[in-house]
C-alpha positions in Angstrom: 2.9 15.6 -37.1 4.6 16.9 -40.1 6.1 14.4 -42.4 5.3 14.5 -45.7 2.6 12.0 -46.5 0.7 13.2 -43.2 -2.5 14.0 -43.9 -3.1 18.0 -43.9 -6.0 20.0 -43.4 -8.0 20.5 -45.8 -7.8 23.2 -48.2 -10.1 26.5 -47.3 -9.8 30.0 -46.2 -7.6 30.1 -42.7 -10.0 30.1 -39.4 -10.4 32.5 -36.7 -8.1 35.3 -37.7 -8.4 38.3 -35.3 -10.9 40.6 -36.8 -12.3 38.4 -39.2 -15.8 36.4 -39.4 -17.5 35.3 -36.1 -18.2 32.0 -38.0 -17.1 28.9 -36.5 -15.0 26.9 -39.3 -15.5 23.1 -39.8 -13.1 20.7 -41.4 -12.7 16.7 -41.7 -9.6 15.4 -40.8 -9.9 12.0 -42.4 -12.2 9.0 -42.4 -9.6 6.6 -41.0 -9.9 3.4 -41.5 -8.5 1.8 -38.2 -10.8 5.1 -36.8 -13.7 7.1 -37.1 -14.4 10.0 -38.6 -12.2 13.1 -37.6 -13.3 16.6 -37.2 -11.8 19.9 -36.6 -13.7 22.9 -36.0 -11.9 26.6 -34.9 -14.2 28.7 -33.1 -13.7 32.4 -33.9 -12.1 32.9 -30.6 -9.4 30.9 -31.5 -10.3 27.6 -29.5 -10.3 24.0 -31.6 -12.3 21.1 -31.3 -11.6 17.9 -32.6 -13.5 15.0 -32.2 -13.6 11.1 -33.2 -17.0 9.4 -34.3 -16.7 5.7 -33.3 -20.4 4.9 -33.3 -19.9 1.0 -32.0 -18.7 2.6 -28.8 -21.2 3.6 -25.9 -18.5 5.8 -23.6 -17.1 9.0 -24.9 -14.3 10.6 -23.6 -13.8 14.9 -23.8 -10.6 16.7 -22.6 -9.8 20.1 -21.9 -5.8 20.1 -23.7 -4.0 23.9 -22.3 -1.0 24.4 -24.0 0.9 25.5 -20.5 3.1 23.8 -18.2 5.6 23.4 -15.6 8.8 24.9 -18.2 6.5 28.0 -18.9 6.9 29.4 -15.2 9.6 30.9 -14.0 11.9 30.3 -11.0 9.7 31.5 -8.3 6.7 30.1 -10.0 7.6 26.6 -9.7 5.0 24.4 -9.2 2.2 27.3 -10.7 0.8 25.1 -13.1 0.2 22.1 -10.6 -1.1 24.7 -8.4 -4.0 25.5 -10.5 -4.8 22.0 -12.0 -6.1 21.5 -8.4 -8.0 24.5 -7.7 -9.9 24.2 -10.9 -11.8 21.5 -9.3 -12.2 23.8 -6.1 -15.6 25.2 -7.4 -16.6 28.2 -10.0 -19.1 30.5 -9.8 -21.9 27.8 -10.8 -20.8 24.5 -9.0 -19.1 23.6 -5.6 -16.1 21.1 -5.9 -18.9 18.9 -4.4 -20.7 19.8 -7.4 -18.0 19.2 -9.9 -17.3 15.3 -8.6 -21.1 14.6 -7.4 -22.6 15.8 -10.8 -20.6 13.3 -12.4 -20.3 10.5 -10.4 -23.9 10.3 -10.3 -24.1 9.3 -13.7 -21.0 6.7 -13.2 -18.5 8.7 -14.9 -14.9 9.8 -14.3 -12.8 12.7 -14.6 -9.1 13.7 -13.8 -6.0 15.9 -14.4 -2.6 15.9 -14.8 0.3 18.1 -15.6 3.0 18.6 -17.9 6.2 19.9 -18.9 4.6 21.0 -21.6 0.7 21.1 -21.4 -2.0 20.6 -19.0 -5.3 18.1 -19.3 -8.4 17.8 -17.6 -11.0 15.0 -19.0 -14.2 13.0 -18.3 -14.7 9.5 -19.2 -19.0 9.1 -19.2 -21.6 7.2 -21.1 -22.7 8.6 -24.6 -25.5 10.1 -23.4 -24.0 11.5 -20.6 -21.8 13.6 -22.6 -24.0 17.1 -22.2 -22.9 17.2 -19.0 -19.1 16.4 -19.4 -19.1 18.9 -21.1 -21.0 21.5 -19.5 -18.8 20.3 -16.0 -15.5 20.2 -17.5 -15.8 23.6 -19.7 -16.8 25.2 -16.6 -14.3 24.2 -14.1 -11.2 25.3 -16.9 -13.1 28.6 -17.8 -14.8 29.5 -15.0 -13.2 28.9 -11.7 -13.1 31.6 -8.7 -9.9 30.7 -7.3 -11.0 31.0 -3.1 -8.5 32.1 -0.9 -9.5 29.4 1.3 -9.2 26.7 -1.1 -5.4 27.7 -2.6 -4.9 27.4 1.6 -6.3 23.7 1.4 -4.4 22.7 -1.9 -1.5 24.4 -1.0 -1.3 21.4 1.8 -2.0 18.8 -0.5 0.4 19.5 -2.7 2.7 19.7 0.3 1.9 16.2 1.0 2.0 15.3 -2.3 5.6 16.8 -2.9 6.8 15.0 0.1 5.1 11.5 -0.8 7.0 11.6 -3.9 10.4 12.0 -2.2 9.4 9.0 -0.1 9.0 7.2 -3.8 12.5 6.7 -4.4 11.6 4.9 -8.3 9.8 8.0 -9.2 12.5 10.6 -7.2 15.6 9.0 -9.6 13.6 10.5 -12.7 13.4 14.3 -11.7 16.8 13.8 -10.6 18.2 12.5 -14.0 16.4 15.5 -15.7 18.4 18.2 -13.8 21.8 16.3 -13.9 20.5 16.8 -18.0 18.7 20.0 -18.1 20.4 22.2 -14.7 18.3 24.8 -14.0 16.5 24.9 -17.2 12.5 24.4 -16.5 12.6 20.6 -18.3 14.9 20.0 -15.5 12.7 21.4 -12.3 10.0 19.6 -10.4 6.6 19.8 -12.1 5.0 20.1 -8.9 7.0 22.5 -7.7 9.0 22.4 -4.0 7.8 23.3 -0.7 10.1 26.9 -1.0 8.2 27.7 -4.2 4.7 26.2 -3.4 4.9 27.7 0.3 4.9 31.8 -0.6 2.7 30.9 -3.8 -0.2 33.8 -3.4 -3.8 33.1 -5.0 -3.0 36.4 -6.7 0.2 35.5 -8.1 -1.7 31.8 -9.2 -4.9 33.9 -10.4 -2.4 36.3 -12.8 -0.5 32.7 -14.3 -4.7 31.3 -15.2 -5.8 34.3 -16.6 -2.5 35.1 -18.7 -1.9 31.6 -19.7 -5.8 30.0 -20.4 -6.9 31.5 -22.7 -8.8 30.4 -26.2 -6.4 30.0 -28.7 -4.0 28.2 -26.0 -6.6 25.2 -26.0 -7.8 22.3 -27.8 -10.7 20.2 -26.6 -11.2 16.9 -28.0 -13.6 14.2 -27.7 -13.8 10.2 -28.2 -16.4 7.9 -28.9 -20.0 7.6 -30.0 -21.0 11.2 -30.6 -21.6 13.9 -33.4 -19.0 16.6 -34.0 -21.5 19.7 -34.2 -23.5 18.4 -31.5 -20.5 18.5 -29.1 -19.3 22.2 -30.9 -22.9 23.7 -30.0 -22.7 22.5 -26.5 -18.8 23.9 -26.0 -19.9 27.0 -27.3 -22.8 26.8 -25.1 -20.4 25.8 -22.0 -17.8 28.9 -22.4 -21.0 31.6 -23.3 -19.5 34.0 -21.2 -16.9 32.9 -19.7 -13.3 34.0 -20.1 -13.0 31.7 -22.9 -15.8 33.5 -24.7 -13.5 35.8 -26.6 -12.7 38.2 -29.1 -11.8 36.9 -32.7 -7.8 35.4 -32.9 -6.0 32.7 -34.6 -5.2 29.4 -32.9 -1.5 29.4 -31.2 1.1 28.2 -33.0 2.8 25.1 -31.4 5.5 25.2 -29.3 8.3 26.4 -31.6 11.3 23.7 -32.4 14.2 26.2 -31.8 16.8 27.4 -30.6 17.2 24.3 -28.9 17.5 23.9 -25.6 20.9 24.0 -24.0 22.0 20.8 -22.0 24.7 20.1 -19.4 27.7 18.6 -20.0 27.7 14.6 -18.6 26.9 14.8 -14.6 26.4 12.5 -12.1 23.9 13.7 -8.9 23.3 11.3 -6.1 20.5 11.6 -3.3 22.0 9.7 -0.3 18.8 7.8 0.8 18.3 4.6 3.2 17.0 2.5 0.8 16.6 -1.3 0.0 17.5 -1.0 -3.9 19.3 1.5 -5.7 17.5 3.3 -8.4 19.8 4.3 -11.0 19.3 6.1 -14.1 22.4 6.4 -17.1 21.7 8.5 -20.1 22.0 11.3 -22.2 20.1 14.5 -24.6 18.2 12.5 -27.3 16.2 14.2 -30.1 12.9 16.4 -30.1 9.6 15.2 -30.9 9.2 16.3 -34.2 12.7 15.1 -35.5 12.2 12.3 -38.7 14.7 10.2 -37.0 11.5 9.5 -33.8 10.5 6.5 -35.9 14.2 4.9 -35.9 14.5 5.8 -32.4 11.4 3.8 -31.2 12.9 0.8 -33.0 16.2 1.5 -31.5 14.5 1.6 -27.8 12.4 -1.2 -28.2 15.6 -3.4 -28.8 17.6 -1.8 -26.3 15.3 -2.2 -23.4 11.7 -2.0 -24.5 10.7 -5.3 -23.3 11.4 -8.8 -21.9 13.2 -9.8 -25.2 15.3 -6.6 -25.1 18.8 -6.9 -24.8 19.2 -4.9 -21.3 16.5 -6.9 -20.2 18.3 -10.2 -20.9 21.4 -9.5 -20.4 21.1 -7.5 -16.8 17.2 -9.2 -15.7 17.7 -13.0 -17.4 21.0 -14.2 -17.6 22.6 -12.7 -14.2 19.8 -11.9 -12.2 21.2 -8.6 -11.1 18.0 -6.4 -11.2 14.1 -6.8 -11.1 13.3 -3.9 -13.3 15.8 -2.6 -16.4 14.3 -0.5 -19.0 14.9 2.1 -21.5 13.1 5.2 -22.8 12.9 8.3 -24.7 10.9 11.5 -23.5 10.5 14.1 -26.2 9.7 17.6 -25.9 9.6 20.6 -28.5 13.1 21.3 -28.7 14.7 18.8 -26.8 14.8 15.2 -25.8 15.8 12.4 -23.5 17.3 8.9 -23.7 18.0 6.7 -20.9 18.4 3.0 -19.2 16.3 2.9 -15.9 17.4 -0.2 -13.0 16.7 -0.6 -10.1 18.8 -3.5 -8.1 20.2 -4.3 -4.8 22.9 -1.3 -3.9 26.1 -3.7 -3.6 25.4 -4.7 -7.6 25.3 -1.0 -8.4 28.8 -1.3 -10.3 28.2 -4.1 -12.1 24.7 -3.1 -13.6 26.2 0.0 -14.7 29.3 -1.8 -16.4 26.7 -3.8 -18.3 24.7 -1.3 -19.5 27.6 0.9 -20.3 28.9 -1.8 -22.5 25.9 -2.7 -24.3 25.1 0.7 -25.2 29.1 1.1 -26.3 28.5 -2.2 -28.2 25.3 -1.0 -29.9 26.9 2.3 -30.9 29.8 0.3 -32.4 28.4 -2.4 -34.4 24.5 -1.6 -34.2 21.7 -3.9 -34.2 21.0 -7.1 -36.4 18.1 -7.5 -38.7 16.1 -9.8 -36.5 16.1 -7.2 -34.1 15.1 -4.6 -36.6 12.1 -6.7 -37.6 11.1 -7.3 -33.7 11.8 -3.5 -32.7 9.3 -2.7 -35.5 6.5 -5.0 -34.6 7.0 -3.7 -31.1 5.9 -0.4 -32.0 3.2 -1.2 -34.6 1.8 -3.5 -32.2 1.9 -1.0 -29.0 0.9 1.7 -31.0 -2.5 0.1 -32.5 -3.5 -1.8 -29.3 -3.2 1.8 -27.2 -6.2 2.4 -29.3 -8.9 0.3 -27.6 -10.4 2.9 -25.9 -11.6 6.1 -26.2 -9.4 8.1 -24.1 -6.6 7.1 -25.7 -8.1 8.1 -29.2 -8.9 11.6 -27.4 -5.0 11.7 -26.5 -4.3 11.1 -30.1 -6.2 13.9 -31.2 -5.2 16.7 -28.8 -1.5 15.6 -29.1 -1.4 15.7 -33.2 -3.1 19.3 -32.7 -1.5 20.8 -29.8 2.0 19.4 -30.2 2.7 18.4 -33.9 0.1 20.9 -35.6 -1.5 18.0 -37.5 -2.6 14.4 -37.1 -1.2 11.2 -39.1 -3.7 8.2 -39.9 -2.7 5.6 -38.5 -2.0 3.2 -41.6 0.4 6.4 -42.6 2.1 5.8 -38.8 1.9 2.7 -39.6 3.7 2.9 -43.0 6.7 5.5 -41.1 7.5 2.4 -39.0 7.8 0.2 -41.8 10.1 2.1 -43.7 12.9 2.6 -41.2 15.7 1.3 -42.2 18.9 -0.8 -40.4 21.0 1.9 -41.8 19.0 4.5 -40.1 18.7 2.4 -36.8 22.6 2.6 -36.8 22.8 5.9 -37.4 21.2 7.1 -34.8 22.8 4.6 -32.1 26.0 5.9 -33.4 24.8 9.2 -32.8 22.9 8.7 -29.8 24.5 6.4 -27.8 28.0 7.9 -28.2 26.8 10.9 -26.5 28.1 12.2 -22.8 26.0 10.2 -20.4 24.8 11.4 -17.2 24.1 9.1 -14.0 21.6 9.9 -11.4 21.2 7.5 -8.5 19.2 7.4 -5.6 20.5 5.1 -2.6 22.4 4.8 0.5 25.5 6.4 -1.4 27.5 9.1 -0.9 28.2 12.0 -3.4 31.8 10.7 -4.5 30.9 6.5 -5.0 30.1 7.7 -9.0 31.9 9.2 -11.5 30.1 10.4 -14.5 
């Protein structure tokens, strides 16, 4: 993730550069000890591997990590990278999308999708011994796929539907509205799934053209959780992408997305959606920091006393004492270059003002005169705690992995993560409040409103 301290791979000649040896190269990570073992191994075509040994588990859990997603189309592309997470599973030149789900489902596995801003996953979730096949299915499906007209005709419908059941979600609909009162027209601040003017003309040759441009080896990282053996599971992905697409000439893995120049952010706006609804969702907020800046350990302290939980002052200010909303939060969404912070309620549409008045002054008051050292010690336990229970399973360990490698370029132990959390200060809490929180804050709301009962 790149802090000093962070555990670096290990010393060697550099893997996978273009013309060089068609030899697989094979590190280890760490021997964690709130983990497994951790491997990394760069095929010559570029592609990485990593993988997790936890031998008292009996699941494993392999993903398929692209580094594409919805801010890599352009305008008339919106919704492109959606658009192809569902045809993967459409059928390739081996398996029918019966195939795909039957093969695995027989054996009581899982798998799934989702998209990004910033990268796409596919993954499987099967017993240990089942894992040959995971990987055999999954490899094929993200290398391999034919991309039938008929079935971009049948997803195109789906996502449709899909598009317009998340406008009937009005919780959901306040987020993708905050992000363009943030980001305008910039891709963090479109619809990952695209709208029904850019997914209606979407051809399959324009959707073929964005998978074969943007999948390709040194674009991916494919990691795997649970009990299994790191050159067993290299040996069967090699065997999986034997020619396929994948199966390419020598390069060197992609850098990660680069930090600058930052992206450029509105100033303060408020958007409303006029919309018949029972509660108001609002959100209030403003540009926070990217994922790779130092002060991300300060600010997950700084959110978790803000509005991170039931003890948070939002929370029991808004939720507890007055009873003016069921659901208050805070968070932070952090990309590349760029970042989000924001308070989330949603409440009855006549308590709209008041809700807003309180946060607005909590916030103010935080930014002021900070936070005590009580709350400095909670905020930290909150993430220490949150942090090392997500690990229970196995997917989330294969997260873990893919993320440090695809998005930070390396991977922090935990104890060193750990240790981060620890050392934040309260000086460095109220720094960044002071920096943060005195920001320009934007306001979306969706309700039955009309575009002039807000002022930013």
């Amino acid at each position: 993730m790149g802090p000093s301290g962070a555990v670096r791979h290990a010393t060697g000649s550099q893997p996978g550069r273009a013309g060089g040896s068609a030899r697989a190269v094979t590190r280890t990570l760490t021997d964690d000890p709130l983990g497994g073992t951790v491997r990394r191994t760069v095929l010559p075509s570029g592609l990485r591997v990593l993988t997790e040994a936890i031998p008292a588990m009996r699941s494993v859990s392999f993903g398929i990590w692209v580094a594409v997603g919805s801010r890599d189309e352009t305008g008339p592309q919106g919704g492109a990278a959606h658009f192809l997470e569902h045809l993967l599973f459409k059928g390739t030149r081996k398996r029918t999308a019966l195939d795909i789900s039957s093969e695995i489902e027989a054996v009581g596995g899982e798998t799934n999708a989702f998209t990004t801003k910033e990268y796409t996953t596919y993954y499987a979730r099967v017993l240990d011994e089942d894992l040959p096949l995971a990987i055999d299915v999954m490899c094929d499906l993200v290398a391999d796929s034919v991309l039938e007209a008929a079935d971009v005709e049948t997803e195109r419908a789906v996502i449709l539907e899909e598009i317009a059941m998340h406008d009937d979600e009005p919780g959901d609909e306040v987020h993708d509205l905050f992000a363009r009162a943030v980001y305008g027209d910039h891709p963090l601040g479109r619809l990952i799934s695209g709208t029904e003017e850019t997914v209606t003309p979407m051809t399959r040759r324009q959707i073929q053209s964005f998978y074969r441009r943007r999948y390709t080896a040194p674009e991916i990282v494919i990691a795997a959780a649970g009990n299994l053996d790191h050159a067993a599971v290299v040996k069967l992905v090699r065997q999986a992408l034997r020619g396929t697409p994948l199966d390419a000439e020598p390069a060197a893995p992609a850098p990660r997305r680069p930090e600058t120049p930052a992206v450029r952010t509105k100033p303060a706006a408020t958007l409303v959606e006029p919309k018949e609804t029972e509660q108001a969702h609002v959100i209030l907020g403003c540009p926070g920091i990217d994922r790779t800046d130092e002060r991300r350990f300060a600010l997950g302290v700084l959110n978790n006393v803000l509005g991170g939980g039931m003890s948070s002052r939002l929370f029991q200010e808004i939720r507890e004492r007055r009873g003016l909303a069921y659901s208050v939060y805070s968070y932070a969404s952090q990309y590349a270059d760029s970042g989000l912070f924001a308070v989330y309620a949603g409440c009855a549409p006549g308590k709209v003002d008041e809700v807003l008045e309180l946060t607005r002054a909590e916030l103010a008051r935080v930014a002021a005169d900070g936070i005590t050292e009580d709350e400095l010690a909670r905020g930290k336990g909150m993430s220490k705690g949150s942090f090392v229970l997500g690990l229970e399973d196995t997917g989330s360990r294969m997260s873990r992995l893919a993320k440090g490698e695809l998005l930070y370029g390396d991977l922090m132990p935990v104890d060193e993560l750990l240790a981060r959390v620890d050392a934040v200060t309260l000086e460095d809490v109220n720094a960044l409040a002071a920096d943060l929180l005195g920001r320009p804050m934007s306001l979306a709301v969706v309700g039955p409103f009309g575009e002039n009962d807000f002022s930013a």
